[in-house]
C-alpha positions as CSV (number, residue, x, y, z in Angstrom):
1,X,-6.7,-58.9,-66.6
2,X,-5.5,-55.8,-65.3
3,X,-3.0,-53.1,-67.0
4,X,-0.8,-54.0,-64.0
5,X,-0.9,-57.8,-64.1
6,X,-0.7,-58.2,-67.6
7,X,2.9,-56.1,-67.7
8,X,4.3,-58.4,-64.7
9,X,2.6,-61.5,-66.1
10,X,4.4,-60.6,-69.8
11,X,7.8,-59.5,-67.6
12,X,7.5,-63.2,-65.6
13,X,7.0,-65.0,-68.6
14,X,10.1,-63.9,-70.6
15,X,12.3,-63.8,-67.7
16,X,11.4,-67.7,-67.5
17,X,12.4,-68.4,-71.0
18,X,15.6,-66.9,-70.1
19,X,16.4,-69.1,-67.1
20,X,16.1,-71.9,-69.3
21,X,13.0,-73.7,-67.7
22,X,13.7,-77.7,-67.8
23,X,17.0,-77.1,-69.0
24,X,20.8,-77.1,-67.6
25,X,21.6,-73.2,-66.7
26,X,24.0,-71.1,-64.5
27,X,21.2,-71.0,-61.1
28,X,23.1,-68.0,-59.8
29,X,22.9,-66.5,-62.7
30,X,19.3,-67.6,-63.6
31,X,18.2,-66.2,-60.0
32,X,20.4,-62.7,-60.9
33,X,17.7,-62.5,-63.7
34,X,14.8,-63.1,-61.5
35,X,16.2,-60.7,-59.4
36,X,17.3,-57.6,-61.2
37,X,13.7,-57.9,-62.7
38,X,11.6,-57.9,-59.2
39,X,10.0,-56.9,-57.9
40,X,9.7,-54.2,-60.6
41,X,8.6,-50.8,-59.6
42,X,6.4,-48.6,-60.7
43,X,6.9,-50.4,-64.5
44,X,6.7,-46.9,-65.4
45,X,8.2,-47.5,-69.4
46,X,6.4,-50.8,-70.2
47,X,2.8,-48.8,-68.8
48,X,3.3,-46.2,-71.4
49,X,3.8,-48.4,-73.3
50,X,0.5,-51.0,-73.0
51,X,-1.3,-47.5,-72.7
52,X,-0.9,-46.1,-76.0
53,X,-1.0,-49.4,-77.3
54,X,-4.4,-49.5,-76.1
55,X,-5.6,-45.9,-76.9
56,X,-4.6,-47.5,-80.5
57,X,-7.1,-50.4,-80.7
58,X,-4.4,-53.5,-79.1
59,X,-5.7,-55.4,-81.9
60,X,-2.4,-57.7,-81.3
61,X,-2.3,-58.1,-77.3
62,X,0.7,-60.7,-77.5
63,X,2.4,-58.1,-79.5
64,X,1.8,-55.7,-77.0
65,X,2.6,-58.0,-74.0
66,X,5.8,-58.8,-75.7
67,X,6.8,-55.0,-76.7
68,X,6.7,-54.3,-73.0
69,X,8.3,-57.3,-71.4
70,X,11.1,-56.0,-73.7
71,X,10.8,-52.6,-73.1
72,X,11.2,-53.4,-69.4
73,X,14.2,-55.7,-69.7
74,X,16.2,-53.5,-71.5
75,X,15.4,-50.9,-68.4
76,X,16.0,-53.1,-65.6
77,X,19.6,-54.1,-67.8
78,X,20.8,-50.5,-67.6
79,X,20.2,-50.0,-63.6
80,X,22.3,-53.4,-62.9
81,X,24.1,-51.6,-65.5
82,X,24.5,-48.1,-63.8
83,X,24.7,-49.9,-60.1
84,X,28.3,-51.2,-61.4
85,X,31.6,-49.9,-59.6
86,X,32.4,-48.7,-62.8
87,X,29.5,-46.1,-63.0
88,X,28.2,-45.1,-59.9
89,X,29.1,-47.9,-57.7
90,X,25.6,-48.4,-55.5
91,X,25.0,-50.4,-53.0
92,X,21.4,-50.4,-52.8
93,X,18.1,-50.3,-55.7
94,X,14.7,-50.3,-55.5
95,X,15.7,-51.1,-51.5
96,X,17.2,-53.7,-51.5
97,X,21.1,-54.4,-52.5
98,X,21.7,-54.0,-56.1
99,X,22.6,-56.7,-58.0
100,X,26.3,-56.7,-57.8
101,X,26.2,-56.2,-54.1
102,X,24.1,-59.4,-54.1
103,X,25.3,-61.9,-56.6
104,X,29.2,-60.4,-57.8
105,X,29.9,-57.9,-60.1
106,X,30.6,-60.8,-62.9
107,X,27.5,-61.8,-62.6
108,X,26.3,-58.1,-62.5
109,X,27.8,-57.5,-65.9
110,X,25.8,-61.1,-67.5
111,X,22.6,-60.4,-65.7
112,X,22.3,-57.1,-67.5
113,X,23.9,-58.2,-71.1
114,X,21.2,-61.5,-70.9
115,X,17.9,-59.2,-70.3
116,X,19.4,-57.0,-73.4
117,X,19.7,-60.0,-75.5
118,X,16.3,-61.4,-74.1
119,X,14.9,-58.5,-74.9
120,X,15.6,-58.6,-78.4
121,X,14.5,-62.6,-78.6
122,X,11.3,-62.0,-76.3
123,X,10.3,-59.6,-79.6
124,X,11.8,-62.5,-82.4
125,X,9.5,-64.8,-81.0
126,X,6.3,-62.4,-82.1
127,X,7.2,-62.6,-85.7
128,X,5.0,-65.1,-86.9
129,X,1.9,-62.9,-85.5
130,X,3.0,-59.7,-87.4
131,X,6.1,-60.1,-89.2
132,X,6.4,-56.0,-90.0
133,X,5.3,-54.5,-86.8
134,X,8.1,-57.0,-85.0
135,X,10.8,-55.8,-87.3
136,X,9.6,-52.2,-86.7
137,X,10.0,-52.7,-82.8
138,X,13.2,-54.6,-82.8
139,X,14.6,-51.6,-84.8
140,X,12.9,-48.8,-82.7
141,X,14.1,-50.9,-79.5
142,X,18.1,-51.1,-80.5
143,X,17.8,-47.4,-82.1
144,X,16.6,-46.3,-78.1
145,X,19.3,-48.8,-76.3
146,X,22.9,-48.0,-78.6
147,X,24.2,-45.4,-80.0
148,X,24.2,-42.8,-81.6
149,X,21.1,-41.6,-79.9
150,X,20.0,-44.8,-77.1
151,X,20.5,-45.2,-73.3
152,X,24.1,-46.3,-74.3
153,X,25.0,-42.8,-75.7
154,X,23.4,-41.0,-72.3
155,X,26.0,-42.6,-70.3
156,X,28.7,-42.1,-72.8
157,X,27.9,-38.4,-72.0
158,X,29.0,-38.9,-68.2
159,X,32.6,-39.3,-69.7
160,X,32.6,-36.0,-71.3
161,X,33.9,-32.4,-70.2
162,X,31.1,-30.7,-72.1
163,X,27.7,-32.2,-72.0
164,X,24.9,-30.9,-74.5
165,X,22.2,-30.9,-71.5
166,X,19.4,-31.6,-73.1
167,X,20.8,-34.3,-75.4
168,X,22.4,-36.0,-72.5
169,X,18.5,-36.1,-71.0
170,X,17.4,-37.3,-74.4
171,X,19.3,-40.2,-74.6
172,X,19.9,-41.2,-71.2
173,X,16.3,-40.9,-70.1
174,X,14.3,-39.7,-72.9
175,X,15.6,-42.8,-75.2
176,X,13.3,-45.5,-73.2
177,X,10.1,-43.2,-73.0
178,X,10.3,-42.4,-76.8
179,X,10.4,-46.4,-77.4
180,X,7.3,-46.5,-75.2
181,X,5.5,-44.3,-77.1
182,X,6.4,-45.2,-80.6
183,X,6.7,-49.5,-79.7
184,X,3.1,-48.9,-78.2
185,X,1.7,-47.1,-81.7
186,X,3.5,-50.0,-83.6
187,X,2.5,-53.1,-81.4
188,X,-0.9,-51.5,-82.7
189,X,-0.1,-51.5,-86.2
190,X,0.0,-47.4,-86.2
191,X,2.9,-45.3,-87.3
192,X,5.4,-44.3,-84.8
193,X,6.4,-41.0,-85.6
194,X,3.9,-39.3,-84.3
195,X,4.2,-40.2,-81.0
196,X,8.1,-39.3,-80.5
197,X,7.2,-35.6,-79.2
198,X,5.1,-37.4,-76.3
199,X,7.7,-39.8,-75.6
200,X,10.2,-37.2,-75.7
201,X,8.9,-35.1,-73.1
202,X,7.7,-37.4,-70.9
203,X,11.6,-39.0,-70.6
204,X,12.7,-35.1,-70.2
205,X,10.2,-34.3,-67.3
206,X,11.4,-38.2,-65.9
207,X,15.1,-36.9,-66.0
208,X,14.0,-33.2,-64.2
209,X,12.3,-35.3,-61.8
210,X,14.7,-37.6,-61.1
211,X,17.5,-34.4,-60.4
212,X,15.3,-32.8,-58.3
213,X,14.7,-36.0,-56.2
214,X,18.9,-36.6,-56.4
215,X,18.7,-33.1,-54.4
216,X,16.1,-33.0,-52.2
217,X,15.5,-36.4,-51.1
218,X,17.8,-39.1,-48.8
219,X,18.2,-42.6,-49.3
220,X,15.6,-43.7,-47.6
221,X,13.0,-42.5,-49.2
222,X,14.6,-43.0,-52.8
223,X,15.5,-46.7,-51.9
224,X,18.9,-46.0,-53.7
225,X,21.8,-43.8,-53.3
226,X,21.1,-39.7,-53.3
227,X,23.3,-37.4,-54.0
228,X,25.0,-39.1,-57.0
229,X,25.0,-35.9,-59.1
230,X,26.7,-34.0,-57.1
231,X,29.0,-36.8,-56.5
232,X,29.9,-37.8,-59.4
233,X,29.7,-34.1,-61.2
234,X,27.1,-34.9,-63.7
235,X,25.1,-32.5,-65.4
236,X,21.5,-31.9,-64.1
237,X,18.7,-29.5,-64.0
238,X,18.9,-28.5,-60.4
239,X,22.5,-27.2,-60.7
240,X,21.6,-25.5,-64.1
241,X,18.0,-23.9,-63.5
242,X,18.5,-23.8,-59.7
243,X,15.2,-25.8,-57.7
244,X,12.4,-23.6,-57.9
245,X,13.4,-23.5,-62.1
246,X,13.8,-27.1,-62.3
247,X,10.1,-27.6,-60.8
248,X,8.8,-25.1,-63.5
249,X,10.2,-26.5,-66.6
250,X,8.8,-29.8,-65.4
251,X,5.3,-28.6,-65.1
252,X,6.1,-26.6,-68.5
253,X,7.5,-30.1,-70.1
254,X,4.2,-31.8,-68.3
255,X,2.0,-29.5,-69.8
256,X,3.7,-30.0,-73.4
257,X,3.4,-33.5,-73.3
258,X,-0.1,-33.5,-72.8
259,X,-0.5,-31.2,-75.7
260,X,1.4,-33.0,-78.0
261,X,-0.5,-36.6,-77.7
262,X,-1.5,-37.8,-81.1
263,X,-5.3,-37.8,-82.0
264,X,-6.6,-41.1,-81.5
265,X,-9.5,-43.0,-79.9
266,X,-8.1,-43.0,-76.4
267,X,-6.3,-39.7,-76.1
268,X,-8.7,-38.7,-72.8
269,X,-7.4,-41.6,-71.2
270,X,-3.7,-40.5,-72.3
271,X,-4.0,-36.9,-71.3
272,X,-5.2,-38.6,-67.7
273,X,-2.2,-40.9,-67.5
274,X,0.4,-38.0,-68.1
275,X,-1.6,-36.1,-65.2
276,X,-1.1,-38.8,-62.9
277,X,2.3,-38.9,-63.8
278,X,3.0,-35.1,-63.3
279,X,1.5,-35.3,-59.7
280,X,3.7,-38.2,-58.9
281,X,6.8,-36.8,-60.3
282,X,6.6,-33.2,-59.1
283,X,8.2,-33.0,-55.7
284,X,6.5,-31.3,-52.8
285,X,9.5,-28.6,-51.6
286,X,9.9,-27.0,-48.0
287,X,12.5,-24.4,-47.8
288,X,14.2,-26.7,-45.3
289,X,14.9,-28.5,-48.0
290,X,16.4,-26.4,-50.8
291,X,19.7,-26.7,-50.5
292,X,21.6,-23.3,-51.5
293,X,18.3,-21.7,-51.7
């Protein structure tokens, strides 16, 4: 089974137990699920994930499968999340009408608590396999979604007048790549620790992509709204480091990363994944489209 197949097969699979298969369950609310979840992506978070779990050994696969499932949920729970009136109030994600625009805001704000709390039992249901490496994600999973330092805590620093920029990136995007990394050591029965400075700065160079692309690119070719920083004054590296900075310190972050990756069996085939990921996440720039510049 493929990388691929086996992260939307372990995504399908918990999703199911949540709309209560064979049982009496809200179907609007059981479909919200199905939707907020697919299709998903580029599964970006749950990939890191199974990839470091495999340069480890994966000598628990359901473990893994489960890590990432849960990984993913809690992800797809903050863009219904972020989509709300309350936050930024889109319309449209991952093309297609977000999920309050297509099932009710009420139903917006339960799709997205369910996945968090489905996340947490899709893990619980692991513990019989390996009781310590269960706890150890459950706890590195809620540590990377609250507060003080989780995705929770990134949008907390929207509300501010001063925002620490780089904390703000931390937790808001950071948070759910430096789960990857450590969940996929621990689904592996390795320590985590070592892997936080990958995780770290592959959410930063995530968060500098994602500004840039806020900038430069339209809706169309985001498939959700552009513009939102500027819109709603948030902090970002384009307005701080100007474009052509912004696209350095990702290639400086990019190049970090790939020097911080942990010795282990398959750290070739790590240092290859984050160069993928820098070619895909570093914007090709005309002058046309530098705005200010």
């Amino acid at each position: 089974m493929g990388l691929s197949t086996r992260i939307e097969t372990a995504v399908a699979e918990a999703v199911a137990v949540g709309q209560g298969a064979g049982r009496a369950t809200p179907p609007k609310l059981a479909e919200a699920l199905h939707y907020a979840t697919a299709p998903g992506g580029a599964r970006i978070r749950p990939t890191i994930l199974m990839s470091v779990a495999m340069a480890c050994g994966d000598d628990r696969p359901a473990v893994s499968n489960a890590a990432a499932a849960a990984l993913e949920m809690i992800h797809c729970a903050s863009l219904v999340h972020d989509d709300l009136p309350c936050f930024d109030d889109a319309d449209v994600r991952r093309g297609k009408p977000s999920v309050h625009r297509a099932y009710s805001e009420p139903l917006a704000v339960l799709a997205g608590d369910s996945l968090i709390v489905l996340a947490f039992e899709t893990l619980a249901r692991q513990s019989g396999q390996a009781p310590e490496r269960v706890a150890q994600l459950i706890m590195t999973l809620a540590q990377r979604t609250g507060m003080p330092g989780g995705i929770c805590a990134g949008q907390g620093w929207e509300s501010e007048s001063e925002v620490d920029l780089s904390a703000y990136h931390q937790a808001k995007t950071g948070a759910l790549f430096i789960a990857a990394t450590q969940m996929g050591a621990i689904a592996a029965g390795q320590e985590s620790e070592p892997w936080f400075e990958l995780g770290a700065r592959i959410g930063e160079a995530f968060q500098v992509a994602d500004d840039l692309r806020d900038a430069l690119y339209d809706e169309a070719t985001l498939g959700k709204p552009a513009g939102q920083d500027d819109l709603h004054g948030r902090p970002n590296a384009v307005t701080e480091f100007g474009v052509q900075g912004a696209i350095s310190r990702l290639k400086d972050i990019l190049g970090g990363a790939i020097a911080s990756i942990p010795s282990c069996r398959g750290e070739a085939q790590l240092a290859e994944m984050v160069r993928m990921y820098a070619e895909r996440l570093t914007p090709v720039v005309s002058p046309s489209r530098v705005p200010g510049e």
